[in-house]
Every structure is written in structure tokens, then in C-alpha cells.
C-alpha positions in Angstrom: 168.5 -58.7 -143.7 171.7 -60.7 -143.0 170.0 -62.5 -140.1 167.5 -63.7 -142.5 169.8 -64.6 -145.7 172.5 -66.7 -143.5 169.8 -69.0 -142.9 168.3 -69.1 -146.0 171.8 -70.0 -147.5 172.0 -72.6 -145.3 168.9 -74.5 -146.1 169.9 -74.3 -150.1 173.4 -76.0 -149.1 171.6 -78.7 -147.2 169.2 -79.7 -149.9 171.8 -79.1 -152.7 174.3 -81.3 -151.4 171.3 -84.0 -150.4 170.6 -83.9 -153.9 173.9 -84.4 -155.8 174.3 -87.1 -153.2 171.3 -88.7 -154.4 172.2 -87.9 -157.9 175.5 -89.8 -157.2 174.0 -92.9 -155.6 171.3 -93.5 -158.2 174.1 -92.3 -161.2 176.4 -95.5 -159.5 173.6 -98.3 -159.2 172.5 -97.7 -162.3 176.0 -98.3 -163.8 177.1 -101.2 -161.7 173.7 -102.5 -162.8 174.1 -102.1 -166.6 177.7 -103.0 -166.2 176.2 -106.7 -164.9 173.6 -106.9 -167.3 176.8 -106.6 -169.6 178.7 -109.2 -168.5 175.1 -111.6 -168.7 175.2 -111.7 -164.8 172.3 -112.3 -162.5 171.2 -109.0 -161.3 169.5 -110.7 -158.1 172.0 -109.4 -156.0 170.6 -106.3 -155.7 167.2 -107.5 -154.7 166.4 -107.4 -150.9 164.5 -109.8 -149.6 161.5 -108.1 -147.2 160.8 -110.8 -144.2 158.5 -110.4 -141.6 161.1 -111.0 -139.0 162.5 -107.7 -140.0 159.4 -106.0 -138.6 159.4 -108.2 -135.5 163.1 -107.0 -135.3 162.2 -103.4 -135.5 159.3 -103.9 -133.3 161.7 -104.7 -130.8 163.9 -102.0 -131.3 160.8 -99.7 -130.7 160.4 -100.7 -128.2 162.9 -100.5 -126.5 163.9 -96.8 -127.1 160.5 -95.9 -125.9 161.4 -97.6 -122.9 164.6 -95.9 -122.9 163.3 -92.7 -123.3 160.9 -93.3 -120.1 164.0 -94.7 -118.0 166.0 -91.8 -119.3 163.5 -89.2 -118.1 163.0 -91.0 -114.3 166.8 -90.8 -114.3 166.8 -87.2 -114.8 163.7 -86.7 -112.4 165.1 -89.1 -109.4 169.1 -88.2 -109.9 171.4 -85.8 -110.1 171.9 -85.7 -113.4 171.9 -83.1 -115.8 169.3 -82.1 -118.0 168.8 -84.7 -120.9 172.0 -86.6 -119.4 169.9 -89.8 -119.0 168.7 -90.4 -122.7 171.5 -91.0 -124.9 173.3 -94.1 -122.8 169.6 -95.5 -122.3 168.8 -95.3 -125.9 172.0 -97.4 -126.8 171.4 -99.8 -123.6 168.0 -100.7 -124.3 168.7 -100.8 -128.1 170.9 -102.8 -127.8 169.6 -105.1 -125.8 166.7 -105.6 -127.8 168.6 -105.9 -131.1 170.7 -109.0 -129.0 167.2 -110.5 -128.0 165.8 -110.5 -131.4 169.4 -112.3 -133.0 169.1 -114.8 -130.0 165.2 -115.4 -130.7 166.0 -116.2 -134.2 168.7 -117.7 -133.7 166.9 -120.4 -131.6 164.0 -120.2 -133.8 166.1 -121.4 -137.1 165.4 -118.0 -138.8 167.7 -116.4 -141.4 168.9 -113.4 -140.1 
């Protein structure tokens, strides 16, 4: 019976301190946000603006993990390594990388990043 509680125990914790942290985020916007209607601020702040680029910048990003994910497992078939050894450091590479193209892309391109 204990095998089965410990993990059900765990799971309510998870969720139950997901949700207060929630509870805390939403309880905080919502007063900085009142607190600047207050004051007769512009609330625009807040808004975030959804470009396309963001989705080219993502697109890249996607890219390049599944690419890393690929190089990680031929380096784990052709090497030495240990099992799953490869991954991690290609994931960051490649991410990288791609994140670095994108900013130079639209930096040439004159886009607002």
C-alpha cells in the first residue's frame, strides 16, 4: 500500500504547488495592473506584440534540435560515448547556432528583434 501512496502524494504536491504558483502570478498581474490603471497609466506595457518573425525564429530553433538529436544519436552509434552522452551538448550547439542565425538574419534584414 505504501508503494502506491508515496507516489500518489507526490503527484498532489506537484499540482498543488503548480497551482498556488499560478494563483501567485495571476494574484500579482492583476494588481500591478490595477495599480497602473490607478495612477491613469497606459497599460500597453503588458501587451506582447505577436510577429511573424517569432515563428521564423522558432522554426529555426526546431530545427535545429531535430538536427541535434540526429547528430547526437550518430555520435553515440559511431563513438565511444556513453549511452545518451551525445544529446545534451548537441542540443545546446545546434540551438544555439540557430538562435545566432536568426538574430544575424534579422539583423541584416532591418527587423525588430
Amino acid at each position: 500500500m505504501s508503494g502506491l501512496l508515496i507516489p500518489i502524494v507526490g503527484m498532489l504536491s506537484f499540482f498543488g504547488c503548480l497551482g498556488f504558483i499560478s494563483y501567485l502570478y495571476f494574484k500579482t498581474r492583476h494588481k500591478e495592473r490595477m495599480a497602473l490603471i490607478e495612477t491613469g497609466q497606459d497599460a500597453s506595457l503588458f501587451r506582447k506584440s505577436n510577429s511573424i518573425h517569432s515563428n521564423l525564429k522558432w522554426g529555426y530553433l526546431g530545427i535545429a534540435i531535430g538536427l541535434a538529436l540526429f547528430g547526437g544519436h550518430f555520435l553515440e552509434q559511431n563513438t565511444t560515448m556513453d549511452h545518451g552522452t551525445g544529446y545534451l551538448p548537441m542540443i545546446f550547439l545546434l540551438g544555439g547556432l540557430a538562435l545566432i542565425i536568426y538574430y544575424r538574419r534579422a539583423k541584416d534584414d532591418g527587423l525588430e528583434i
